[in-house]
C-alpha positions as CSV (number, residue, x, y, z in Angstrom):
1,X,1.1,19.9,-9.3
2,X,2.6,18.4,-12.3
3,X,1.7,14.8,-12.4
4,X,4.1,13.5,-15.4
5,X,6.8,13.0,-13.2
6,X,8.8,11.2,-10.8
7,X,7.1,11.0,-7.3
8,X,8.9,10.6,-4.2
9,X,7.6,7.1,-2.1
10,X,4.5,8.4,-0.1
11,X,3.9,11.4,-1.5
12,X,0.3,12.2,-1.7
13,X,-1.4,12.2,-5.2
14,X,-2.9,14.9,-5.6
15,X,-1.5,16.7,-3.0
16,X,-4.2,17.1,-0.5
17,X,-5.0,15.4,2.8
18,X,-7.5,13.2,1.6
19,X,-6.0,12.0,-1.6
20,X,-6.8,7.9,-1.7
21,X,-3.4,7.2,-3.3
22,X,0.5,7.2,-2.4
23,X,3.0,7.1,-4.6
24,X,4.7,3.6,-4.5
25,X,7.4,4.6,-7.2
26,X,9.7,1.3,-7.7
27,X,9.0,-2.3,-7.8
28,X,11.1,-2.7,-4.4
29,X,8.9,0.0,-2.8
30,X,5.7,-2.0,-4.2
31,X,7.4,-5.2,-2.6
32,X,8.1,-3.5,0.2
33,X,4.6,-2.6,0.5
34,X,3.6,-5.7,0.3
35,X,6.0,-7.4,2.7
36,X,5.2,-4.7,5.6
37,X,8.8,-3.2,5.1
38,X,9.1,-0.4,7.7
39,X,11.6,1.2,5.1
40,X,8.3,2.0,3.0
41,X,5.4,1.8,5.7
42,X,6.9,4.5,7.5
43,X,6.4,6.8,4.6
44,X,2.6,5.7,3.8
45,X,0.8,8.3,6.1
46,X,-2.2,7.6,3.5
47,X,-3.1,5.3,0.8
48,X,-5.7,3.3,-0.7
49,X,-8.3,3.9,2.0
50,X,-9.4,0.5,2.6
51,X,-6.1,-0.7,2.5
52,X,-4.1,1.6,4.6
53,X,-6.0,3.6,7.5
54,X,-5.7,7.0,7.0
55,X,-3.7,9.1,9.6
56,X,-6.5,11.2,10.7
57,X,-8.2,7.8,11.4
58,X,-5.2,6.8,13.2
59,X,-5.3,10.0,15.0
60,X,-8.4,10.1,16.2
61,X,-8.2,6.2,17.0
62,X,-5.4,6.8,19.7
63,X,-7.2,10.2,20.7
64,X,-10.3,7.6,21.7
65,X,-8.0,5.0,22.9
66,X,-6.7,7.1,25.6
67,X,-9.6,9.1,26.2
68,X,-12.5,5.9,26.6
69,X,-9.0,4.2,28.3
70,X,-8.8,1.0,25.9
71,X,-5.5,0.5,27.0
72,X,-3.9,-2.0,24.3
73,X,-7.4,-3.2,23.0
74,X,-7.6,-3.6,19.4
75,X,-10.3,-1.2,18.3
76,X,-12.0,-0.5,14.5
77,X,-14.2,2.6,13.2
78,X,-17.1,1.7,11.3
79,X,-20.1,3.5,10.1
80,X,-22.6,2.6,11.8
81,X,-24.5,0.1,14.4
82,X,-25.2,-2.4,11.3
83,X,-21.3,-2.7,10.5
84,X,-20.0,-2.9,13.7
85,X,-22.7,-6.2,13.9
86,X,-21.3,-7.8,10.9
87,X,-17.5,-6.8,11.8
88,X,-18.2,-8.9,14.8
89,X,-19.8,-11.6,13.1
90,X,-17.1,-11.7,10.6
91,X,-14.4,-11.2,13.2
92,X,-15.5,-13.4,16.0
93,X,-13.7,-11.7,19.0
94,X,-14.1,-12.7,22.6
95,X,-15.4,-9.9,24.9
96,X,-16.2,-7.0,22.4
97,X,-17.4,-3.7,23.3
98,X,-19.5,-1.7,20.6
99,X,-19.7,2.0,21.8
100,X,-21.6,4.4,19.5
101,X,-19.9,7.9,19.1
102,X,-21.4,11.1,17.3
103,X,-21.7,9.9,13.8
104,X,-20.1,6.6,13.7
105,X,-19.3,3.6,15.8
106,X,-16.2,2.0,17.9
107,X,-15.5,-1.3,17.8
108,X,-13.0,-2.8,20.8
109,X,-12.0,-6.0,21.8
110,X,-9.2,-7.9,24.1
111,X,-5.9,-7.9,22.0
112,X,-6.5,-11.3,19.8
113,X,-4.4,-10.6,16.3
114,X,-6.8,-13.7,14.3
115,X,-9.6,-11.7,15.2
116,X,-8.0,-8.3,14.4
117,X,-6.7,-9.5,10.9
118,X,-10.5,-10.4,10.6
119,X,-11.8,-7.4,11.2
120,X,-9.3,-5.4,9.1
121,X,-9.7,-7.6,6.2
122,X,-14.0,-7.2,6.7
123,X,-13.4,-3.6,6.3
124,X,-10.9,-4.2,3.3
125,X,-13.5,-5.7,1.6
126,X,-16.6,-4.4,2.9
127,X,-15.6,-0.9,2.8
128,X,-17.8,0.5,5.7
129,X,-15.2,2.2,7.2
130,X,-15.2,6.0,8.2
131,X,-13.6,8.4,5.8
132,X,-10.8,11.0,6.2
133,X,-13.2,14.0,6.0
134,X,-15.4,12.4,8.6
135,X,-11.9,11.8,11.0
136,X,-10.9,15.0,10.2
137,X,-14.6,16.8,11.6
138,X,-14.4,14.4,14.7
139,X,-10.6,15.2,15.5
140,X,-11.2,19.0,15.1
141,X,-14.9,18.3,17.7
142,X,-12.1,17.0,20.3
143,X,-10.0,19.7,20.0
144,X,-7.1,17.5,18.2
145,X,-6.7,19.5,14.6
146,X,-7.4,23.3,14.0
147,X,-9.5,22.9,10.5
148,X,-10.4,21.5,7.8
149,X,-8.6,21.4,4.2
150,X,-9.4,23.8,1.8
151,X,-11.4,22.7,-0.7
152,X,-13.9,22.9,-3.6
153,X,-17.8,22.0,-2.4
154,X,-21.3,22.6,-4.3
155,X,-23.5,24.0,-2.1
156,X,-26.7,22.6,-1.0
157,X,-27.4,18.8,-0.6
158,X,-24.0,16.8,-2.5
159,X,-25.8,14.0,-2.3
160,X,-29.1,14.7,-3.9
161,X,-26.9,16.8,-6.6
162,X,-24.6,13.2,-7.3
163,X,-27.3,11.3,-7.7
164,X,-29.1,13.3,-9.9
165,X,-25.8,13.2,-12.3
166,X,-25.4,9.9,-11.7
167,X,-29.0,9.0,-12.9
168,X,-29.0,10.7,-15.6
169,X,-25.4,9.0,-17.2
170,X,-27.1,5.7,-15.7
171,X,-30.1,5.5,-17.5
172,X,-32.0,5.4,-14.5
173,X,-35.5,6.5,-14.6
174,X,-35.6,7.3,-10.7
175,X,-33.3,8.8,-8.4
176,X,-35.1,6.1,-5.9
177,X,-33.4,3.8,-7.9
178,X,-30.0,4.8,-7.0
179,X,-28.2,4.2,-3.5
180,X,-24.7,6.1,-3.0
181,X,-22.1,4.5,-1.0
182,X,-18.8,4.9,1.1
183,X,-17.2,3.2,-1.5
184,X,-17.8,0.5,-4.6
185,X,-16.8,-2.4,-2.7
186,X,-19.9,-0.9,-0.1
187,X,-21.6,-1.2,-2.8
188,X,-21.1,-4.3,-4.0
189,X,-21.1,-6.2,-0.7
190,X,-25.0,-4.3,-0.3
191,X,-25.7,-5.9,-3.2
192,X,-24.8,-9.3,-2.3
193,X,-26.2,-9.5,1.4
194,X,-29.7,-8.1,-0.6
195,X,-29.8,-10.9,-3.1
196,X,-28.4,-13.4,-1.4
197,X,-31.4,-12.9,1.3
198,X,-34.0,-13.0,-1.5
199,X,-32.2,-16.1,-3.0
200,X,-32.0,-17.9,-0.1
201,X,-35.8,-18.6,0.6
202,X,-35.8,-19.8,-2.9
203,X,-33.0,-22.5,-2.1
204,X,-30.6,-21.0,-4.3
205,X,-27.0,-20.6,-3.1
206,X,-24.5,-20.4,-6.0
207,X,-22.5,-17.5,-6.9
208,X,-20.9,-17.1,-10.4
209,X,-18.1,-14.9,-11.2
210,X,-17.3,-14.5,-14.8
211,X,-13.7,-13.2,-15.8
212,X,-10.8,-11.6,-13.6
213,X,-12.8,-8.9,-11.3
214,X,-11.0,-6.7,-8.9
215,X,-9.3,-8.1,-5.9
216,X,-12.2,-7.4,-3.4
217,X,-15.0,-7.9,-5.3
218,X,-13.9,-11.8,-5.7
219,X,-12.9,-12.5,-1.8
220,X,-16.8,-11.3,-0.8
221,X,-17.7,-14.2,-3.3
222,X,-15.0,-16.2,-1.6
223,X,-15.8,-16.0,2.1
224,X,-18.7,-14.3,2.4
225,X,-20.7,-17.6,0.3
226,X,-21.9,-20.0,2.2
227,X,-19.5,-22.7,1.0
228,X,-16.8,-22.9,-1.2
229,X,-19.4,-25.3,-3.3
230,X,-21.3,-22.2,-3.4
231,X,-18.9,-19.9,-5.6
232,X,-18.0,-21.4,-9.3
233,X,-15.6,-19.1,-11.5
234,X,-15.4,-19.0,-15.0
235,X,-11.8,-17.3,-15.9
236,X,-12.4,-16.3,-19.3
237,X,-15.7,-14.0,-20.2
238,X,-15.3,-14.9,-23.5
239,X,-15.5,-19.0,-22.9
240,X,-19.6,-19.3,-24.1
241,X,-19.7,-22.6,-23.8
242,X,-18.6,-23.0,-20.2
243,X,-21.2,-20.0,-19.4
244,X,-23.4,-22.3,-21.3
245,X,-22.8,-25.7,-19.2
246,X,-23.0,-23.8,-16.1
247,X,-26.7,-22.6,-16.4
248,X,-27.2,-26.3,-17.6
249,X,-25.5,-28.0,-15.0
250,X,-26.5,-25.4,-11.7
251,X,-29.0,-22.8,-13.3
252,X,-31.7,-23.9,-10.3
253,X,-29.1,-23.4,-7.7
254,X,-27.5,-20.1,-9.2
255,X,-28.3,-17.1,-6.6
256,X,-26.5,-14.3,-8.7
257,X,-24.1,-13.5,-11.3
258,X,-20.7,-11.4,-11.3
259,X,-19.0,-9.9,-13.7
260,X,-17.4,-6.6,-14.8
261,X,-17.9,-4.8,-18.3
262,X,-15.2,-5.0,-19.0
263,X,-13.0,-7.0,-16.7
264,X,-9.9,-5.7,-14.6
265,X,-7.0,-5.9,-15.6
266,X,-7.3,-7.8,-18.4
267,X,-10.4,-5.6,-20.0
268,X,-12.8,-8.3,-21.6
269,X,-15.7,-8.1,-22.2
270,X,-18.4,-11.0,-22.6
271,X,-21.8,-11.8,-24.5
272,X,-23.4,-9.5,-22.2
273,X,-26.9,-9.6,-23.7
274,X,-26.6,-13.5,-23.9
275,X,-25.5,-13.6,-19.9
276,X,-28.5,-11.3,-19.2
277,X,-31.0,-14.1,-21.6
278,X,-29.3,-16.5,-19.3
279,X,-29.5,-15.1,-16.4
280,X,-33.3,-14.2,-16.4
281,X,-34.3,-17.6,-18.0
282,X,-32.4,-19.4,-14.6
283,X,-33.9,-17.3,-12.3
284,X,-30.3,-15.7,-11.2
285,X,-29.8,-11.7,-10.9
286,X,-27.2,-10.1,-12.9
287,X,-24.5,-7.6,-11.0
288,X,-22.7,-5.8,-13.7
289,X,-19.8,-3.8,-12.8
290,X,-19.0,-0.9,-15.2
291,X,-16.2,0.6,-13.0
292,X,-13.0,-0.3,-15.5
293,X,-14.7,2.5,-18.1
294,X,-17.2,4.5,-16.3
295,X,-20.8,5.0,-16.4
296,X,-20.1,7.9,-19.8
297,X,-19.1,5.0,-21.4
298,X,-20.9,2.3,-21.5
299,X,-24.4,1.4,-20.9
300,X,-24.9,-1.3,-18.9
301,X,-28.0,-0.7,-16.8
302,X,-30.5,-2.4,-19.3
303,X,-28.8,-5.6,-19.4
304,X,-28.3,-6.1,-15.7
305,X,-30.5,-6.4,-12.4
306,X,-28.5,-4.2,-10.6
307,X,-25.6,-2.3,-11.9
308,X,-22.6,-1.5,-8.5
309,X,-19.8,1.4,-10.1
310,X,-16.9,2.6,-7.6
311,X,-17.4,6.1,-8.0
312,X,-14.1,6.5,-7.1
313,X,-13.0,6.6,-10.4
314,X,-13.9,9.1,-13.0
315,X,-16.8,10.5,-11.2
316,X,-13.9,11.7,-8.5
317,X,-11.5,12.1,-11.1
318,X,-9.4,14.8,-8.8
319,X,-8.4,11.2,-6.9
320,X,-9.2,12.4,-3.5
321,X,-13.1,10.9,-2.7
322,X,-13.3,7.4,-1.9
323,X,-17.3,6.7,-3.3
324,X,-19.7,3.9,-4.8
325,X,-22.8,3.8,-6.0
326,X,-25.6,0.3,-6.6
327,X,-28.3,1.5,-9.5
328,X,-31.3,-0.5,-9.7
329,X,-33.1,-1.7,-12.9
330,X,-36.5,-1.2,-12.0
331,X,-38.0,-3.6,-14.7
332,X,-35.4,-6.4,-12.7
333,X,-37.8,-9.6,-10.9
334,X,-35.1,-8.1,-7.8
335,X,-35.8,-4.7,-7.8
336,X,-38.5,-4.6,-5.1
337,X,-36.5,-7.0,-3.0
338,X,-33.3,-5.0,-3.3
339,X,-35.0,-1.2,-3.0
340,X,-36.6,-2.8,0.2
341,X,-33.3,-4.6,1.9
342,X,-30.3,-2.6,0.1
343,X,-31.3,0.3,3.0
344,X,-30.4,-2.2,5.6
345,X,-26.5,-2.9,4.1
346,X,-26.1,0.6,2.6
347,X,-23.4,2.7,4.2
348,X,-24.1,6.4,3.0
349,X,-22.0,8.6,1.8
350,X,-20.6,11.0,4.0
351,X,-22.2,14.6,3.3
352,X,-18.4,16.4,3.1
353,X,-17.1,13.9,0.7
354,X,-20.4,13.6,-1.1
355,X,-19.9,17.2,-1.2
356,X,-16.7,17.4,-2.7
357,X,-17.6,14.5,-5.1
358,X,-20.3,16.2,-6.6
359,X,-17.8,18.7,-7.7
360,X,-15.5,16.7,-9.2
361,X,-18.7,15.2,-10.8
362,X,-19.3,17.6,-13.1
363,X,-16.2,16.9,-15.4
364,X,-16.7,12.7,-15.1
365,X,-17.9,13.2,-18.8
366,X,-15.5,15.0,-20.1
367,X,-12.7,13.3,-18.4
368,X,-14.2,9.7,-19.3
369,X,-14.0,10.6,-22.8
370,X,-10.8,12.5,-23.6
371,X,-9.1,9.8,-21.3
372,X,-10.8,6.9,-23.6
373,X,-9.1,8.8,-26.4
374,X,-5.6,8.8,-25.1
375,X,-6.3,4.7,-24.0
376,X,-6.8,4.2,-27.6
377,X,-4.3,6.2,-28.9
378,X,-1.5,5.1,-26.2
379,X,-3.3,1.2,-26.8
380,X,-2.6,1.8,-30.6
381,X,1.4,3.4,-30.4
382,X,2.1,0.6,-27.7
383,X,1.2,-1.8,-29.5
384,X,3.7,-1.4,-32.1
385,X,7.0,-1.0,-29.7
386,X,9.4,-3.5,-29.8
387,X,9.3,-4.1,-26.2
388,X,5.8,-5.0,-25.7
389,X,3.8,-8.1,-26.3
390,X,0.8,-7.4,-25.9
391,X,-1.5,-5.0,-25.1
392,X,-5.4,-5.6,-23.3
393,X,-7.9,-2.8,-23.8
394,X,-11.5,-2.6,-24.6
395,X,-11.0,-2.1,-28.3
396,X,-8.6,-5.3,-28.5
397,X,-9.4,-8.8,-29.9
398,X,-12.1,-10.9,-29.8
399,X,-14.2,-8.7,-27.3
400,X,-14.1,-5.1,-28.8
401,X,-17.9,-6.3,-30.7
402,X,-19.4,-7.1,-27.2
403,X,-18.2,-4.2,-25.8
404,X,-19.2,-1.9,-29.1
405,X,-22.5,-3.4,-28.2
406,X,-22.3,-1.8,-24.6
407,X,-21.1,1.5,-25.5
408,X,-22.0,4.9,-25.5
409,X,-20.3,6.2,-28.6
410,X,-16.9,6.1,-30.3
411,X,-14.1,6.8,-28.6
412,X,-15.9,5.4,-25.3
413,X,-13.1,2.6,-24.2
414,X,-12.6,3.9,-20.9
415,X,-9.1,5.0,-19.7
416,X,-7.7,1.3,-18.5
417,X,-5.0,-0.7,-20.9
418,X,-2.9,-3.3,-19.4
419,X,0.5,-4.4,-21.0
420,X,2.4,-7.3,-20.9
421,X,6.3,-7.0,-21.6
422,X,9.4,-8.5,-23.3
423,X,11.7,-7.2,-20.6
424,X,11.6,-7.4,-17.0
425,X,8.6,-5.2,-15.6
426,X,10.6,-3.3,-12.6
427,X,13.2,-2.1,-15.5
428,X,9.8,-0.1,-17.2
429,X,7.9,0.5,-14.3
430,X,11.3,2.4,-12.4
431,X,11.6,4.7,-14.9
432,X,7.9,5.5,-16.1
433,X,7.1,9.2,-15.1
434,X,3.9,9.5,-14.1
435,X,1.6,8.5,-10.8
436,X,2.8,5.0,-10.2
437,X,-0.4,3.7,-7.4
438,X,-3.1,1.7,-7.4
439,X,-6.7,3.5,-8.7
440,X,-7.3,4.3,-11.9
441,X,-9.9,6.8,-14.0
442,X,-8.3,9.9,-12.6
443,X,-7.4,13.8,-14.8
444,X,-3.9,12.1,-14.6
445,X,-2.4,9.3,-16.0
446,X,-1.5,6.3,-13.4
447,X,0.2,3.1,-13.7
448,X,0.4,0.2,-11.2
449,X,2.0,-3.5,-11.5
450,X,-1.2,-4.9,-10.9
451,X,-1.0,-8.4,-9.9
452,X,2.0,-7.7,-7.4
453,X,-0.7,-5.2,-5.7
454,X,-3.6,-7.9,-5.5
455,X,-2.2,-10.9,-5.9
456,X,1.1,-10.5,-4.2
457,X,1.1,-14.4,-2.5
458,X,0.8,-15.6,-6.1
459,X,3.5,-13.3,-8.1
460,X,6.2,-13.8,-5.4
461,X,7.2,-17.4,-6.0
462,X,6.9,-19.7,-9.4
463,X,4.4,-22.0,-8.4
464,X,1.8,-19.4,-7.8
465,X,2.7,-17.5,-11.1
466,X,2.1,-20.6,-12.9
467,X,-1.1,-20.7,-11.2
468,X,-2.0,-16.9,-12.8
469,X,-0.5,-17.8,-16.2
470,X,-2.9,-20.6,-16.3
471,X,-6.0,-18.6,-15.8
472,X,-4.8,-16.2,-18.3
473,X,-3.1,-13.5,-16.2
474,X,0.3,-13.0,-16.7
475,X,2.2,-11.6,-13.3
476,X,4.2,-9.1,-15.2
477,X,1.3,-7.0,-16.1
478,X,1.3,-2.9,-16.5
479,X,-1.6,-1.6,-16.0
480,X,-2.0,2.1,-16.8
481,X,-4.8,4.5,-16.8
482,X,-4.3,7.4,-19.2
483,X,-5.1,10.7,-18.2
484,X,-6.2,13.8,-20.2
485,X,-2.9,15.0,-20.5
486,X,-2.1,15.8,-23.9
487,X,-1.1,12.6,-25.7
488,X,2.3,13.9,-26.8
489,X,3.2,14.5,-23.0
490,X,2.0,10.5,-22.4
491,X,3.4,9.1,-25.1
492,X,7.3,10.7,-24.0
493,X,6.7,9.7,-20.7
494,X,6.5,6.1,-21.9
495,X,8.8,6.5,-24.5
496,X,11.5,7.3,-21.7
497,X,10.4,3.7,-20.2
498,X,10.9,1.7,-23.0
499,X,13.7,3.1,-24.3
């Protein structure tokens, strides 16, 4: 399937039944996204998983409906007994049913659309949902689909073989160290429920995010905190000195620290040895977030109590395994505390798509790096068109020496660059031929308008941009995630754009 071109609205990319992205190919179809136009929803049969319910979810969803006779009941899938008790925690419905089925659990409830937009948004951010492989096994058991997709598997145990890769490019010294996940926000909610249990009966409640981090990531700060006094964010990773007053001013209260290496979209990257100094001397545990490059890349395990990647990028660089993973610093004051709770919040991965991702696996080095050669080389090119303003990658500015501290190598700045435009984004983003959704770290190049996908309430009206620009995050951002494509190919494709 050639990738470098135009893709019609809701195609699947790649072409396969569990891809985790649709194309969304104009700036009215991502609007239209946004805004629940049927004109574009119709067409989305897939999609980011956590964001739009797969059809074989759906499927099997009104196969249960029908068969258990849930009549017009709103009703989730969730992974297990554990979920379904914190989706109804979260959620808050009156009369709920939990009903256990052969590998994952049903969630039902009296129609109540607060407590539905609850739940959906809990498995949004949670990500402890089922996945498309695991629909499409139960929707084949009842009868409803003849077989499964074709695909490329190891053989054996997929787990056991991706966490053995993944130890070995995390610098982890035991595979007990390493927990793999339905998906990186999985991951990262584990994480939080772990420390914020062992925090907790030391008195400390304070969360603080550091820099821009990815949609999700920053709404479990948000509302699952205990109070909105009990989150503080620091917008720029490279302001020191407000890091600084905040350890003065709340470093007995802080519970944990957040921050990605480097950030998304705007790829900073902070003191990260000094937060770490910080960190440990305050008492607070340190969740780094390596996902914007990959774990080839950089190496961020030493620094950090607890490192949480979505694997979903450049591990399962073919774009169709939805994956996380939480690694463990052993020498981390937390490390007992989180080995022994983490179990408790963990959703595993399911066995087919572990399967499948420890496939794809076996190429995450060799696409990390000859992806982080085309970022710098399209970063570079860019750079110099007339049309541009600026250009944010891991090699720009003031934070390429903290990140060069971080990295693996040369030519280890990840496949992630976000640019900022003299002309009006929909003109460049129409005609840019390439895989226009909202992932990143794939074999093929991507491109998304970032803020209108996360931050869509903001971007739409003037107030809320001004709101964005103030915190250093301009609305009409590109980002793009170059593939391994040859560079020539990429840089036409762009060319074409700008012209």
């Amino acid at each position: 399937m050639e990738m470098l071109a135009h893709h019609p609205l809701g195609a699947r990319l790649p072409d396969s039944a569990h891809a985790v992205c649709a194309s969304l190919p104009t700036m009215a179809d991502v609007i239209g996204y946004e805004e629940k136009d049927p004109r574009v929803m119709e067409k989305l049969d897939l999609g980011y998983p956590r964001f739009i319910p797969h059809i074989y979810l759906r499927r099997l969803l009104e196969h249960l409906r029908r068969r258990r006779g849930w009549g017009e009941r709103d009703a989730f899938l969730v992974a297990s007994e554990g979920a379904a008790r914190r989706l109804l925690d979260h959620a808050r419905p009156k009369d709920a049913e939990v009903k256990t089925e052969e590998g994952f659990v049903a969630v039902h409830f009296p129609r109540d659309p607060g407590a539905a937009d609850r739940a959906r948004l809990f498995l949004q951010h949670t990500g402890c949902g089922i996945s498309s492989r695991q629909a499409e096994d139960a929707l084949i058991q009842e009868g409803k689909l003849a077989a499964r997709q074709a695909e490329e598997i190891v053989e054996g145990d997929g787990a056991a073989q991706c966490v053995e890769m993944l130890r070995a490019a995390s610098g982890a010294r035991s595979a007990e160290d390493l927990f793999l996940c339905r998906s990186g926000m999985n991951a990262f909610h584990a994480v939080f429920l772990a420390l914020q249990r062992a925090q907790a009966a030391r008195g400390r409640d304070l969360w603080l995010q550091i820099g821009w981090l990815y949609l999700d990531t920053q709404r479990i700060l948000e509302k699952f905190t205990a109070a909105p006094s009990s989150f503080l964010w620091i917008h720029d990773p490279l302001d020191q000195r407000a890091i600084e007053e905040a350890f003065e001013r709340h470093g007995a209260r802080i519970a944990g620290v957040v921050t990605e290496t480097p950030t998304n979209p705007l790829v900073l990257t902070g003191d990260i040895p000094r937060l770490a100094e910080l960190s440990r001397a305050h008492g607070a545990a340190l969740i780094l977030d390596p996902s914007t490059v990959g774990l080839a890349n950089v190496d961020a395990l030493p620094h950090a109590d607890t490192l949480v990647v979505s694997l979903t990028k450049y591990a399962s660089n073919r774009g169709d395994v939805m994956a996380g993973l939480i690694v463990v610093n052993r020498s981390s004051p937390f490390a007992e505390a989180l080995r022994r709770d983490l179990g408790e919040f963990v959703e595993p991965l399911y066995p087919r798509d572990a399967a499948r991702l420890a496939w794809a696996a076996r190429e995450m080095d060799r696409i990390s790096r000859e992806g982080s050669v085309n970022t710098e080389r399209l970063a570079e090119w860019i750079a110099r068109h007339p049309s541009v303003a600026r250009v944010h990658w891991a090699g720009a500015g003031g934070s390429r020496r903290n990140y060069e501290i971080l990295a693996r190598g040369k030519n280890c700045f990840g496949a992630m660059l976000s640019v900022e435009l003299k002309r009006p984004l929909a003109e460049v983003f129409d005609r840019l031929r390439c895989v226009k959704a909202p992932s990143f770290g794939a074999r093929f190049t991507m491109a998304c308008p970032f803020v209108y996908l996360t931050h869509y309430e903001r971007a739409k009206d003037e107030a809320g941009r001004r709101w964005l620009r103030e915190r250093g995050l301009e609305p009409e951002l590109l980002r793009v995630s170059p593939g391994v494509e040859p560079f020539d190919r990429i840089r036409e494709a762009f060319e074409e754009a700008l012209a």
